[in-house]
Each structure stands twice: as structure tokens, then as C-alpha cells.
matplotlib code that plots the C-alpha trace (Angstrom):
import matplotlib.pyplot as plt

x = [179.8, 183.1, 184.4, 185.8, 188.9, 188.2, 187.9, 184.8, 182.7, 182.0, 178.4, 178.8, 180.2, 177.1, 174.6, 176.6, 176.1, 172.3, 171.8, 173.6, 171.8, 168.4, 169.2, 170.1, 166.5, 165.0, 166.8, 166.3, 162.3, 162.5, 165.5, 166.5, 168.9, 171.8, 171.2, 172.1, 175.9, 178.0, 178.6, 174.7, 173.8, 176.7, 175.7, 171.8, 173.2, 175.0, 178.4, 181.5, 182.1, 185.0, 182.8, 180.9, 183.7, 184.8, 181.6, 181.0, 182.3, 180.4, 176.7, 175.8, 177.9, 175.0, 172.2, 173.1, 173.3, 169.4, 169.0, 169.6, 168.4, 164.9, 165.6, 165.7, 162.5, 161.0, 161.1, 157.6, 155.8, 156.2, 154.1, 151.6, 151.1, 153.3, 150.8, 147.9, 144.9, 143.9, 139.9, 136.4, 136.6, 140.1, 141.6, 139.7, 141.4, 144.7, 144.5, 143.1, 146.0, 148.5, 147.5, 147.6, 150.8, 152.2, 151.2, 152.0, 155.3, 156.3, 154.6, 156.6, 159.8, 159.3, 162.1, 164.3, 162.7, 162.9, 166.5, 166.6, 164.6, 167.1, 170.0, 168.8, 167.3, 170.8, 172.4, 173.7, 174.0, 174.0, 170.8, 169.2, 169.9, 168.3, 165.1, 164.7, 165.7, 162.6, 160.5, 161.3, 160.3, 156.5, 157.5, 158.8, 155.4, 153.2, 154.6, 154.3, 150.7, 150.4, 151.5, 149.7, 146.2, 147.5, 148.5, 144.8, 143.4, 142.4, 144.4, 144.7, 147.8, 149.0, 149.3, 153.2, 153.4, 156.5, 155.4, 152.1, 153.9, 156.3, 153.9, 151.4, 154.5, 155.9, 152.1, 152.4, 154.9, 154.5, 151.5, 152.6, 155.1, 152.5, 150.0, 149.8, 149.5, 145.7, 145.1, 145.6, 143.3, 140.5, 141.0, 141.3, 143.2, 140.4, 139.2, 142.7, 143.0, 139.9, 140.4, 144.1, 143.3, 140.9, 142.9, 145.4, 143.0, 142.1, 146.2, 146.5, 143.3, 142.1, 138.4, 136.7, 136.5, 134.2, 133.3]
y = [292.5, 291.0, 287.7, 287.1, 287.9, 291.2, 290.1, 291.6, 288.7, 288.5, 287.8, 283.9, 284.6, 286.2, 284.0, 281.5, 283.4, 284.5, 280.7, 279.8, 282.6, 280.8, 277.4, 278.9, 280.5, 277.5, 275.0, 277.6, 277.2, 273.6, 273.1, 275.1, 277.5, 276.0, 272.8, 274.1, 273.5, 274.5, 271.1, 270.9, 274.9, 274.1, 270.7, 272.2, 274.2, 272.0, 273.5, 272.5, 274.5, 276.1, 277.9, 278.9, 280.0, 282.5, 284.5, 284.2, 283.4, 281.0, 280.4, 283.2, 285.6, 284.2, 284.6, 288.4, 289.0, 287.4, 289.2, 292.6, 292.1, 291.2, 294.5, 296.6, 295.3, 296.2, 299.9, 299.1, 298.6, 302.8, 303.7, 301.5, 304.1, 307.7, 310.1, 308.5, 309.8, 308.3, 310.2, 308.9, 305.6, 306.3, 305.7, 302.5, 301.2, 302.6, 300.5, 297.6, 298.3, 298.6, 295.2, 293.3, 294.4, 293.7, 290.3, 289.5, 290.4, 288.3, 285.3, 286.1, 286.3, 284.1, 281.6, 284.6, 286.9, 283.8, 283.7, 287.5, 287.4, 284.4, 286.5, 289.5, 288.0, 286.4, 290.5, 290.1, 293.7, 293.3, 291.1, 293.9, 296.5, 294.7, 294.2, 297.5, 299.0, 296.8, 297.9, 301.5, 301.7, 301.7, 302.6, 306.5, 307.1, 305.6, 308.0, 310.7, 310.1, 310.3, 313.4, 315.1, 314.0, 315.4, 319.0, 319.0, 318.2, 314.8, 312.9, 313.7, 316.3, 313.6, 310.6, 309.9, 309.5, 307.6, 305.1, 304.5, 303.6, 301.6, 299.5, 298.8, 297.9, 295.5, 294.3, 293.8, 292.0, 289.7, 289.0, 288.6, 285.7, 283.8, 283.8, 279.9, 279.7, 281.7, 278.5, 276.9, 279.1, 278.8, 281.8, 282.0, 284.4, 286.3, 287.1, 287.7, 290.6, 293.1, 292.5, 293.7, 296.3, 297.9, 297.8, 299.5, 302.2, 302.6, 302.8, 305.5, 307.5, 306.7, 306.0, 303.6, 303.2, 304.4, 301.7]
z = [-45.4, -44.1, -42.3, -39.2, -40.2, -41.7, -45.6, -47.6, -48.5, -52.2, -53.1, -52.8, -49.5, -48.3, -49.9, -47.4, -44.8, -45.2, -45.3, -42.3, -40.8, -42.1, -41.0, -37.7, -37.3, -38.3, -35.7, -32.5, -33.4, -32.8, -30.7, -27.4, -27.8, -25.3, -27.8, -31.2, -32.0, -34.7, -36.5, -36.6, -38.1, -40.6, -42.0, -42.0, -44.5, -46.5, -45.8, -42.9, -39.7, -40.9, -42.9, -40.5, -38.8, -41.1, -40.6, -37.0, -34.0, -32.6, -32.3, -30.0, -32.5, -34.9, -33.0, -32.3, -35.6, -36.3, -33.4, -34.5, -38.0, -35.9, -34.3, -37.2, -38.9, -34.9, -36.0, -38.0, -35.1, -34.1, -37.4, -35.2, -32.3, -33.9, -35.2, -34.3, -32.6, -29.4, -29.5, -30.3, -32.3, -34.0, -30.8, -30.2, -33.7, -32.7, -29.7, -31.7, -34.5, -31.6, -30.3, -33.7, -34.8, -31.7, -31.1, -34.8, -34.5, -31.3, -33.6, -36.2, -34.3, -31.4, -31.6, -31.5, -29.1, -26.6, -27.1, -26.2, -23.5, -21.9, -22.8, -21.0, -18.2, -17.5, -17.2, -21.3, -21.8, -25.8, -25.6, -23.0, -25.6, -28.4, -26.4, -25.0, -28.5, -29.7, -26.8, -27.3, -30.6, -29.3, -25.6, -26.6, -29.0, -26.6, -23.9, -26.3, -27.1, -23.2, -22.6, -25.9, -24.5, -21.1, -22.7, -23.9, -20.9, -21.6, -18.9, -15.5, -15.2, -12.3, -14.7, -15.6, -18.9, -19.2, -16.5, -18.3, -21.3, -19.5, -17.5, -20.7, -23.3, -20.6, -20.3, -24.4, -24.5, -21.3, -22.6, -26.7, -25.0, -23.6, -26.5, -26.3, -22.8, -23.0, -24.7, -21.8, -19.6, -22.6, -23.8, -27.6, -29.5, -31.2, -27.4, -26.7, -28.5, -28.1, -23.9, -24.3, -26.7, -23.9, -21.3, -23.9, -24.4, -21.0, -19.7, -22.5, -22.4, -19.0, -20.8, -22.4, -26.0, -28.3, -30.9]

ax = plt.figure().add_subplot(projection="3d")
ax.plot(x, y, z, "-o")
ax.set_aspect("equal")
plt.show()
């Protein structure tokens, strides 16, 4: 772990860090991103700007950083599709698993993700890669899955299976944003998730589930 300026940070150092890291994910789920200043992260923290200076270069710098460490901990949500079987009623609970995980994660890392989204939306090629890198990591096993139910015969041999997993990840998480607006359409989360988890199943298998 190093500063700014290329010094390795000792463990006090990174404890500093990790905290200003901390404060910063706190104040971006209460505060819009464009908002959050320096002056404001650092004194959250109980420490001066200049600090913060020496570990990043600004707020954005930052908020890459939660960014990618949000990134990394994404990888868990390929155990929730690779390897798993897509027949009978084990493909119903893959879809169901799927759907969980998914939406639990977005909760988890909403402040963030939001902050991503803005970033790629805007053409921010280092916020684009951090999204698709989280989208991929169920996007590539999901196409997969696809095409191995295809080799058995399962899914019509005209079915893209790269498509099909494009069009029901961006579905996930278009859908995992806007969890509190189903609220608004009186839809409540524990109906939520069975509905999406169908059409799931039905984008991957091209049936309905068995239950």
C-alpha cells in the first residue's frame, strides 16, 4: 500500500486510509456524489485534508478505489450461476439463488454502484470497466449455462446465447437499481423476487419452472 507520492504506508498509514475510505462510503449514501468535498470526507474522519491528500488524489481517486474493492467482492456472485444446473426444480432454485444474490448485492453496495452507474453513463471508461467487470462476472456463466442446455438439445439451436445473457443481466440489474421504486408501483420485495426469478428461468431455459 503506498501514498500519493510513492511511499509505502506503514500500518497506521493504512488504518488512515481504510477510514477515510469508510467515512467516504458512508457520506455518498446520504449525500450525492458531486456534493462530497475533501474538507468534509477528511474531518468525518477525524483527520486534515492534507492527509487525505497523501493517499489520493482527490475524491473521485477515492471513490475508484471503493469502487474497485466493490468490484472484487462482485466475483461472489459467479458461484451464484457457474456449475449450476438449470433442469427440473434445481434450476428453478438456481434462478431463485440467482435473483437473491443479485438483488442483495446492489442493496449492499448501492451508494457506490450509483456512483458507477453516473460515471459510466457520462463515457468514464474506468467507471465502464468496473461495471461491466461486475456484470461479467454473472454475464459469461449465464451465457455458458445457455449454450450447455443448447448442446443437449434443451434450447432452441437459434437462441444466441450471449444475447440472452446480455439482455437478462442488464434486466438484473436495471431492475436491482430500482428496488425501491416497486414500492412505489405496490409491488413488495418478497413479490419482487419469484416474478423476476421466472422470467430468469424462462430467458435461460426457454420453460417454466418446475417447483
Amino acid at each position: 500500500m503506498r501514498t500519493v507520492d510513492g511511499r509505502v504506508a506503514g500500518r497506521r498509514g493504512q488504518a488512515t486510509r481504510q477510514k477515510l475510505l469508510d467515512c467516504l462510503s458512508e457520506m455518498l449514501s446520504s449525500s450525492p456524489y458531486r456534493d462530497v468535498k475533501v474538507i468534509d470526507v477528511a474531518r468525518k474522519a477525524g483527520t486534515s485534508p492534507a492527509t487525505f491528500y497523501q493517499y489520493f488524489p482527490d475524491v473521485e481517486g477515492a471513490v475508484l478505489e471503493l469502487a474497485e474493492q466493490m468490484a472484487a467482492e462482485g466475483a461472489e456472485l459467479t458461484a451464484l450461476v457457474e456449475g449450476r444446473s438449470w433442469v427440473g426444480k434445481a434450476g428453478w432454485q438456481t434462478a431463485q439463488d440467482l435473483v437473491d444474490g443479485f438483488l442483495d448485492f446492489w442493496r449492499r453496495n448501492d451508494a457506490i454502484l450509483r456512483v458507477v452507474d453516473l460515471g459510466a453513463s457520462e463515457g468514464d471508461k474506468r467507471f465502464y470497466k468496473i461495471r461491466m467487470k461486475i456484470l461479467n462476472s454473472v454475464n459469461n456463466s449465464l451465457a455458458d449455462a445457455v449454450s450447455q442446455l443448447q448442446a443437449k438439445g434443451r434450447v432452441d439451436k437459434d437462441v444466441n446465447p450471449a444475447a440472452i445473457a446480455g439482455s437478462l443481466v442488464a434486466m438484473l440489474a436495471a431492475v436491482a437499481s430500482h428496488q425501491k421504486g416497486f414500492q412505489s408501483w405496490g409491488v413488495k420485495q418478497s413479490e419482487l423476487k419469484p416474478n423476476l426469478a421466472l422470467l430468469v428461468h424462462l430467458g435461460v431455459t426457454g420453460r417454466k419452472p418446475v417447483k
